[in-house]
Legacy VTK file of the C-alpha trace (Angstrom):
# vtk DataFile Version 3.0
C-alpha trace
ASCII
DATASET POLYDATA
POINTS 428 float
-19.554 0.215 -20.733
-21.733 3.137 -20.141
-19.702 5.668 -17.592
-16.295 7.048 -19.254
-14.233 5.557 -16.628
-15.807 1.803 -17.398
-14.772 3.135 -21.157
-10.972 4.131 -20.249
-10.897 0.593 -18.045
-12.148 -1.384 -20.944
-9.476 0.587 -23.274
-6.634 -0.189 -20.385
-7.491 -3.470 -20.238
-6.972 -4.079 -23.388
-3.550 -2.036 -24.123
-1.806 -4.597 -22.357
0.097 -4.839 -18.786
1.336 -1.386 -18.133
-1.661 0.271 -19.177
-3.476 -2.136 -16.839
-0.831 -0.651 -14.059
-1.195 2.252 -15.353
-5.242 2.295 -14.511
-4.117 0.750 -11.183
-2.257 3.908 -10.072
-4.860 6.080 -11.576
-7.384 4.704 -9.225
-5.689 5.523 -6.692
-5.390 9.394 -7.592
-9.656 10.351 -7.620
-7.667 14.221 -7.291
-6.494 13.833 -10.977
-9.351 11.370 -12.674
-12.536 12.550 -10.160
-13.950 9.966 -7.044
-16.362 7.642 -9.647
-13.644 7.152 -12.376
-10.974 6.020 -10.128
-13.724 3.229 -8.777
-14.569 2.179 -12.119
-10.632 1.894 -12.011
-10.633 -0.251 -9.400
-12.652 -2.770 -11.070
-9.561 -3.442 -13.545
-8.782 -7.056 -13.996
-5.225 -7.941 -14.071
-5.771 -11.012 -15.626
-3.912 -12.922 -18.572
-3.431 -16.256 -20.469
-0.737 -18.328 -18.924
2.556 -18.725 -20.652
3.738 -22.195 -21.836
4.664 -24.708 -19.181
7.863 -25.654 -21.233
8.753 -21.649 -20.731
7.847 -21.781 -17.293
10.143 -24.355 -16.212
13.089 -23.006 -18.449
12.467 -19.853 -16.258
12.794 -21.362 -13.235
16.338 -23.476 -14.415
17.436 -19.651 -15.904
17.163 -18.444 -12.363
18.150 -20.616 -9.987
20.923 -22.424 -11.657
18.811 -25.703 -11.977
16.354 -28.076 -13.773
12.890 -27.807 -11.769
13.479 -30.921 -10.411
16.206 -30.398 -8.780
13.758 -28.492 -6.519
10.818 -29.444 -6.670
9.161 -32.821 -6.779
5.798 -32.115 -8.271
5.699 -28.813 -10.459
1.501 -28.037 -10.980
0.760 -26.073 -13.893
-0.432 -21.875 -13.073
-3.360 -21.496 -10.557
-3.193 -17.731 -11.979
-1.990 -15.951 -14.676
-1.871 -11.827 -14.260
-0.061 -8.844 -16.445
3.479 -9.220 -14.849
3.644 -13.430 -13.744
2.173 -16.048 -13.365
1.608 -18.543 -10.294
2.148 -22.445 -9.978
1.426 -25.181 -6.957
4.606 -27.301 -6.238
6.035 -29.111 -3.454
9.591 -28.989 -2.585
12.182 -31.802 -2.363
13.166 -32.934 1.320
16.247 -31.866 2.084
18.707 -32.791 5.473
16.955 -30.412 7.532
14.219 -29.557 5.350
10.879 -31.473 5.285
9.236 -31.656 1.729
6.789 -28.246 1.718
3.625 -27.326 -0.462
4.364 -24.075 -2.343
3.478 -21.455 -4.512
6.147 -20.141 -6.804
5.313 -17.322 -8.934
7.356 -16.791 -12.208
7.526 -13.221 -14.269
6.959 -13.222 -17.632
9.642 -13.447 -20.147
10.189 -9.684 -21.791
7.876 -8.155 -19.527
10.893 -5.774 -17.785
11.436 -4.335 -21.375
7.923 -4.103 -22.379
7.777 -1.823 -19.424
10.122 -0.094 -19.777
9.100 1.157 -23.698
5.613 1.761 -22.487
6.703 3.668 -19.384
9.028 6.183 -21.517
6.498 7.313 -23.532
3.990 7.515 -19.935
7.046 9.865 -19.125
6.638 11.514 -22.591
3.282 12.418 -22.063
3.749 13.913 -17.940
6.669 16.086 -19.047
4.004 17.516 -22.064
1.186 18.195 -19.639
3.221 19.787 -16.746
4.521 22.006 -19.581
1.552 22.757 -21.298
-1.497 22.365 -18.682
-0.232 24.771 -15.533
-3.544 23.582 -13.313
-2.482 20.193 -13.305
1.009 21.065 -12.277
-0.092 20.848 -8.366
-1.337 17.206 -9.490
2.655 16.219 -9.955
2.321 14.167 -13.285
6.226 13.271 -13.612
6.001 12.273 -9.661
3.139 10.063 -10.377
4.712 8.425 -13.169
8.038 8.386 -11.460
5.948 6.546 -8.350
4.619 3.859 -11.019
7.797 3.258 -12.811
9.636 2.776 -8.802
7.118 0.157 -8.160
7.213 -1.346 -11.197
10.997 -1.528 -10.931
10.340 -3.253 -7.675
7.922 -5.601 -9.412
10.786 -6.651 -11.838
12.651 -8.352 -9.311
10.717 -10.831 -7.096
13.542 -10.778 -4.263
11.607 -7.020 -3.615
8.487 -8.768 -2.964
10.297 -11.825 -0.995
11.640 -8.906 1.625
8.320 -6.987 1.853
6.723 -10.639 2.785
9.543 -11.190 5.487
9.597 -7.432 6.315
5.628 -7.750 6.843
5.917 -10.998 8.692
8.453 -9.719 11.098
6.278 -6.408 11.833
3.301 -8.729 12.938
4.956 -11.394 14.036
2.888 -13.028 17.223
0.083 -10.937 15.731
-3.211 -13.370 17.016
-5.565 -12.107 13.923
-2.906 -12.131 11.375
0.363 -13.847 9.470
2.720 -13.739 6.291
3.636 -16.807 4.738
6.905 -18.215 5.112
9.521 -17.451 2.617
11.545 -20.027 1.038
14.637 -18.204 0.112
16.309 -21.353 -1.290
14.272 -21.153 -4.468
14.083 -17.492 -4.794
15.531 -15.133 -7.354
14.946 -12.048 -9.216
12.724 -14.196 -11.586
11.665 -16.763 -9.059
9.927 -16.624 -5.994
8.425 -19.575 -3.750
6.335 -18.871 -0.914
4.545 -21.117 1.397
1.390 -22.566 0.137
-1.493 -21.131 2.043
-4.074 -23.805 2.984
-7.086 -21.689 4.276
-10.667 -20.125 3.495
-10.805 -17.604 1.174
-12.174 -14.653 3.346
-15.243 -14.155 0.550
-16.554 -17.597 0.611
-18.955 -16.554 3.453
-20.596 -19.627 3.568
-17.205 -21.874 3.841
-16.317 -19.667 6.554
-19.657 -19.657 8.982
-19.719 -23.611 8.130
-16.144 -23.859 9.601
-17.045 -22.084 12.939
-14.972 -18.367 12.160
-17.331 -15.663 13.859
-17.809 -13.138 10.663
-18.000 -10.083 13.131
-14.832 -10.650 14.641
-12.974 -11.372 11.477
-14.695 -7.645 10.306
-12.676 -5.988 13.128
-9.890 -8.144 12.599
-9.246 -6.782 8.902
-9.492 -3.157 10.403
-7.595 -3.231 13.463
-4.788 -5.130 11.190
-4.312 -2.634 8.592
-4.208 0.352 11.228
-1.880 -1.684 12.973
0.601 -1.813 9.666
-0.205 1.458 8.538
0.047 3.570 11.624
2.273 1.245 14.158
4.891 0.242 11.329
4.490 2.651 8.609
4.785 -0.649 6.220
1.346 -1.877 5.374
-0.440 -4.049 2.615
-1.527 -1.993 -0.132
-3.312 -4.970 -2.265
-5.902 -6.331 0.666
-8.770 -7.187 -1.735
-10.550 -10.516 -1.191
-8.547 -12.533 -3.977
-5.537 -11.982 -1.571
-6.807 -13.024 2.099
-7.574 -16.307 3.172
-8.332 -17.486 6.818
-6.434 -20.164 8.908
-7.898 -22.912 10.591
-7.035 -20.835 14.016
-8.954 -17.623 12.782
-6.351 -15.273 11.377
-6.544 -13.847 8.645
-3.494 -14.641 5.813
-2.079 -12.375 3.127
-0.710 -13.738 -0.131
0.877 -11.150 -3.166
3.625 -8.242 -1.318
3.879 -6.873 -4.839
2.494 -3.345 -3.682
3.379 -2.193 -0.709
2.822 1.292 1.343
4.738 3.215 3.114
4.270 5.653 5.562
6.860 7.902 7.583
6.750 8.937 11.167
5.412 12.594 9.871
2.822 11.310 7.795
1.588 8.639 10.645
1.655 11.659 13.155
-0.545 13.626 10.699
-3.097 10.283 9.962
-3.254 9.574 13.656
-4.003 13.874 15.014
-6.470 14.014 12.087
-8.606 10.806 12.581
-8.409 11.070 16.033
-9.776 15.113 15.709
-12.746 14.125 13.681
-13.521 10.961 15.760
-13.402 13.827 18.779
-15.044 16.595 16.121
-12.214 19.133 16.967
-11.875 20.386 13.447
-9.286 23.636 14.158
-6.925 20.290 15.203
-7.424 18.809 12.517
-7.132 21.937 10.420
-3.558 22.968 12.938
-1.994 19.636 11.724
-2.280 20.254 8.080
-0.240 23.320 8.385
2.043 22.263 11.017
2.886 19.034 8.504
3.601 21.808 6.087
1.110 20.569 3.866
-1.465 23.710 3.535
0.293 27.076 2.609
0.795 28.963 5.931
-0.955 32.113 4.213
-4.343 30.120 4.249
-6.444 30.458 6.827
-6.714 28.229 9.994
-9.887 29.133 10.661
-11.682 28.981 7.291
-10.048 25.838 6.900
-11.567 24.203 9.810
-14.707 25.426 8.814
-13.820 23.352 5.291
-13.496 20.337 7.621
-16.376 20.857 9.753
-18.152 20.465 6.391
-16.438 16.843 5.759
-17.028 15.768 9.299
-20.386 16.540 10.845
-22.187 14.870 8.539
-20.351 11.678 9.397
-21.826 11.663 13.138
-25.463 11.536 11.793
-25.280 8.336 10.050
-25.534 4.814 11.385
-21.963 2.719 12.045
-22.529 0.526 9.376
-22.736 3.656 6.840
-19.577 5.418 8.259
-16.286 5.071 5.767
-12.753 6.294 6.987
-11.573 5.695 3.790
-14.299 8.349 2.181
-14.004 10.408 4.890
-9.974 10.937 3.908
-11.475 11.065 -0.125
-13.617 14.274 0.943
-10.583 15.234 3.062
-8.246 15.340 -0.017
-11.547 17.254 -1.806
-11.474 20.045 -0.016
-7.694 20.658 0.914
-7.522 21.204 -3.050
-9.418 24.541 -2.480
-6.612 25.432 0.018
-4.155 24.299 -2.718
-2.521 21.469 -0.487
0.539 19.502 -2.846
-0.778 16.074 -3.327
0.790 13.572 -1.089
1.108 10.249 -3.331
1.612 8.320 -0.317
-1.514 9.146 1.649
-3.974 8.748 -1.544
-2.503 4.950 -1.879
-3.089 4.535 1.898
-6.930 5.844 1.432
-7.141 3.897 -1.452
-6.126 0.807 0.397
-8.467 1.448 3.260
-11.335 2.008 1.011
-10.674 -1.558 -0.213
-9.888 -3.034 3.775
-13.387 -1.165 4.354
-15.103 -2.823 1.895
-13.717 -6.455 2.889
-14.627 -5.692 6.547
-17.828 -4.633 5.447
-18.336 -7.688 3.355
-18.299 -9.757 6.687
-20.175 -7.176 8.386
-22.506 -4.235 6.959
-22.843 -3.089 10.875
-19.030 -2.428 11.873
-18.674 0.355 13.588
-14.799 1.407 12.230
-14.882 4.220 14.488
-15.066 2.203 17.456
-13.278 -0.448 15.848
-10.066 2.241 15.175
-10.247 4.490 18.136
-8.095 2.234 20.586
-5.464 1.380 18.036
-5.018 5.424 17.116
-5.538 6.152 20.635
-3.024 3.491 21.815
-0.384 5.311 18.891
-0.539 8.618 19.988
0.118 8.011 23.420
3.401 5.690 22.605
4.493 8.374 19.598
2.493 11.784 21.211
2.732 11.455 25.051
5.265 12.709 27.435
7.607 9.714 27.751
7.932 9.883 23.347
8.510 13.698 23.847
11.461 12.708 25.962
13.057 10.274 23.782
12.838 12.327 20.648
14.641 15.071 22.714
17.243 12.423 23.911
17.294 11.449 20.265
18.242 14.732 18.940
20.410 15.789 21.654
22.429 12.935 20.307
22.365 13.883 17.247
23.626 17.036 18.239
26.649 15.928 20.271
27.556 13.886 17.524
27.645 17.188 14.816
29.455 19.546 17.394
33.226 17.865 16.531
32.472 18.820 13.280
31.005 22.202 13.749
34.724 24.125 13.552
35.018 22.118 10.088
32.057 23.475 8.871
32.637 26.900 9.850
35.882 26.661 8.193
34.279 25.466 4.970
31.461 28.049 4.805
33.902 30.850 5.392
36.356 29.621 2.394
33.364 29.393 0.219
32.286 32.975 0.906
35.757 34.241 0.268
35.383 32.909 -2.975
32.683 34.240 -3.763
33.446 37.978 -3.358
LINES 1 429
428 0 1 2 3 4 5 6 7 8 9 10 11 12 13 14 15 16 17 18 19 20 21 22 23 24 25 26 27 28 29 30 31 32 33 34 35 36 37 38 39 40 41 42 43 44 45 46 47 48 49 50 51 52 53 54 55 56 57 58 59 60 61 62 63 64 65 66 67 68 69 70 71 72 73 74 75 76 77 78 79 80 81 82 83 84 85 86 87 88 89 90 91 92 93 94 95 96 97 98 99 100 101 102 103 104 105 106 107 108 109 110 111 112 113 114 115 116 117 118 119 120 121 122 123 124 125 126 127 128 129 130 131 132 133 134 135 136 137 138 139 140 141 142 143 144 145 146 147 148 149 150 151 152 153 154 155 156 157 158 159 160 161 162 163 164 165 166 167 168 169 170 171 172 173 174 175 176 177 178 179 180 181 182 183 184 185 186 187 188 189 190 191 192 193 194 195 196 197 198 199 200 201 202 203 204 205 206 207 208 209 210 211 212 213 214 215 216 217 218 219 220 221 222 223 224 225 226 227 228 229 230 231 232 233 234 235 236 237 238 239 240 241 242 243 244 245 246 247 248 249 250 251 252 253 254 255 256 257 258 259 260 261 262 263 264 265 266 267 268 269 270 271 272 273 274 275 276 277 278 279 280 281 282 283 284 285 286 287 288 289 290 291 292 293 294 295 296 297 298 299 300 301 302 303 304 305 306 307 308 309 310 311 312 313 314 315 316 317 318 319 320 321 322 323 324 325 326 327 328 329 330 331 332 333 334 335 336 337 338 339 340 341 342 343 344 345 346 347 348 349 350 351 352 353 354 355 356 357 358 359 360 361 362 363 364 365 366 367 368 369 370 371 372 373 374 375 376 377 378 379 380 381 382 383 384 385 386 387 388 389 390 391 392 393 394 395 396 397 398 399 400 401 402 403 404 405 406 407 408 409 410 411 412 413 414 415 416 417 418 419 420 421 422 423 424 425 426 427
């Protein structure tokens, strides 16, 4: 490896799973490790040997209360093999209402939730030192970022987590025609255990496989985009893990996600804020875009408005003199975060994993088609959420909404009152 990130990937790599996760989040944050380490990052392989069959097995009998074949009448040994489990082909045994099924059922690794959690004490060791120590990095939030890898890790631990993003997911796009989750099988699901429907499909990078079976490349391009705005911005609940190994398409065209092990989020402020600030530079009205950062509270209110949209200006024009096919949302929001670090704007962990994912969606979509437009691919699904959240008729039901709210505090406003006063009496 020549470039130092290729070097600290390489040295990841081979520290063992939660370095590897580790060098996930860090790509991810380009604010603390600069825009060409975190995609040298990105290139990390979370790949491992398999673990015994024999320990598979007595994995899946620990969790679920029952020799393998008790649920399963052919039990395939792993497909795939990555830092934190590991993935076999089965098919279930019929049951009175349940046809026999082909599966996948993924399996954690034995001692990986206390391998974890050693490495990740001394990840906290080491965030605690340099928000002591190193005051510029403070704004950078080490102990949050840590704290946000050790909360999805903890989430990792337990596959039910992943099982309920997969059926949260599912129900979000459910009668979606582009996309769909795989079913579930709760029956043979535990914290150590989960089983998923098998998914029979292209895998959206064999090009070839997919032109040969009649799937128009173009539209599956703004497919991919539409369908991550759509999670992202409609449901504040997206995908963060949409690289090529984990899509496949369906013999009717849509597209089919497999691995819910990391997951965005994305609340109603933060959508608000995506939505004003894509749609201002798709319309070039940078003192919008420049109004929401400080109405979102996330630029210092004694910065100024002006100068700030001038910052933007710099980030956007540029943008409208390239072709469609050259045009990136997801660098567009990497130069975003650039310069709101001269205005000293907190780092918003969220946000850099949703840029990170769309970066990724990007690329796939771009994989399928160099000349997608994602402007005009995005501007009716961020137009079409701003006037359901930002028009009149949502002004009037957030009103109704906290009028409610009100009505239901005033029985206990003389309470209150009460309480405050007491407290201020002893205080004197």
């Amino acid at each position: 490896p020549d470039r130092p990130g290729q070097r600290l990937a390489a040295a990841l790599q081979s520290l063992g799973p939660s370095y590897i996760k580790l060098g996930q989040m860090l790509a991810t944050r380009p604010d603390i490790v600069s825009e060409e380490m975190a995609r040298d990052l990105m290139q990390l392989q979370d790949r491992l040997p398999p673990f015994e069959m024999s320990v598979a097995r007595a994995e899946v009998a620990r969790d679920l209360g029952a020799e393998v074949e008790s649920f399963f009448s052919e039990f395939g040994p792993p497909i795939a093999a990555a830092s934190i489990a590991q993935v076999h082909k089965a098919q279930t045994l019929p049951g009175d209402t349940d046809p026999s099924r082909i599966v996948a059922v993924k399996i954690l690794r034995p001692g990986i939730a206390t391998a974890f959690a050693r490495d990740l004490e001394s990840f906290f060791w080491l965030a605690r030192m340099i928000d002591r120590t190193q005051p510029y990095f403070r704004r950078l939030r080490p102990v949050e970022v840590v704290q946000i890898l050790a909360d999805s890790v903890a989430l990792e631990m337990d596959l039910r987590y992943e099982a309920a993003a997969a059926s949260e997911l599912a129900e979000n796009m459910a009668g979606d025609r582009e996309f769909r989750v795989p079913q579930v099988d709760w029956r043979r699901t535990g914290a150590q255990v989960l089983t998923i429907e098998w998914v029979d499909g292209i895998p959206i990078g064999n090009q070839d496989a997919l032109r040969a079976a009649g799937h128009d490349l173009g539209a599956l391009s703004a497919a991919m985009i539409r369908i991550f705005l759509k999670q992202a911005m409609r449901d504040g609940f997206f995908h963060a893990d949409m690289h090529q190994g984990n899509l496949f398409v369906d013999s009717d065209g849509r597209i089919v996600a497999v691995d819910f092990g990391i997951m965005g989020r994305l609340d109603t402020r933060n959508r608000r804020y995506l939505a004003e600030i894509l749609y201002g530079f798709i319309r070039r009205d940078y003192r919008r875009v420049a109004e929401v950062h400080f109405e979102a509270g996330f630029v210092s209110r004694d910065k100024s408005v002006d100068a700030f949209a001038q910052a933007l200006r710099s980030v956007g024009e540029p943008i409208f003199g390239l072709r469609a096919g050259e045009i990136s949302i997801g660098r567009l929001l990497a130069q975003l975060f650039r310069v709101t670090e001269t205005f000293a704007m907190k780092t918003q962990p969220q946000l850099l994993l949703l840029q990170k994912t769309m970066v990724v969606v990007e690329g796939v979509a771009r994989s399928l088609d160099p000349d997608v437009d994602f402007w005009a691919v995005s501007e009716p699904v961020i137009k079409q959420w701003m006037v359901n959240n930002l028009g009149p008729e949502a002004r009037l039901a957030e009103a109704a909404e906290g009028a409610a709210a009100l009505a239901r505090a005033l029985p206990n406003l003389p309470h209150w009152i009460e309480r405050a006063e007491q407290a201020a009496e002893a205080n004197r």
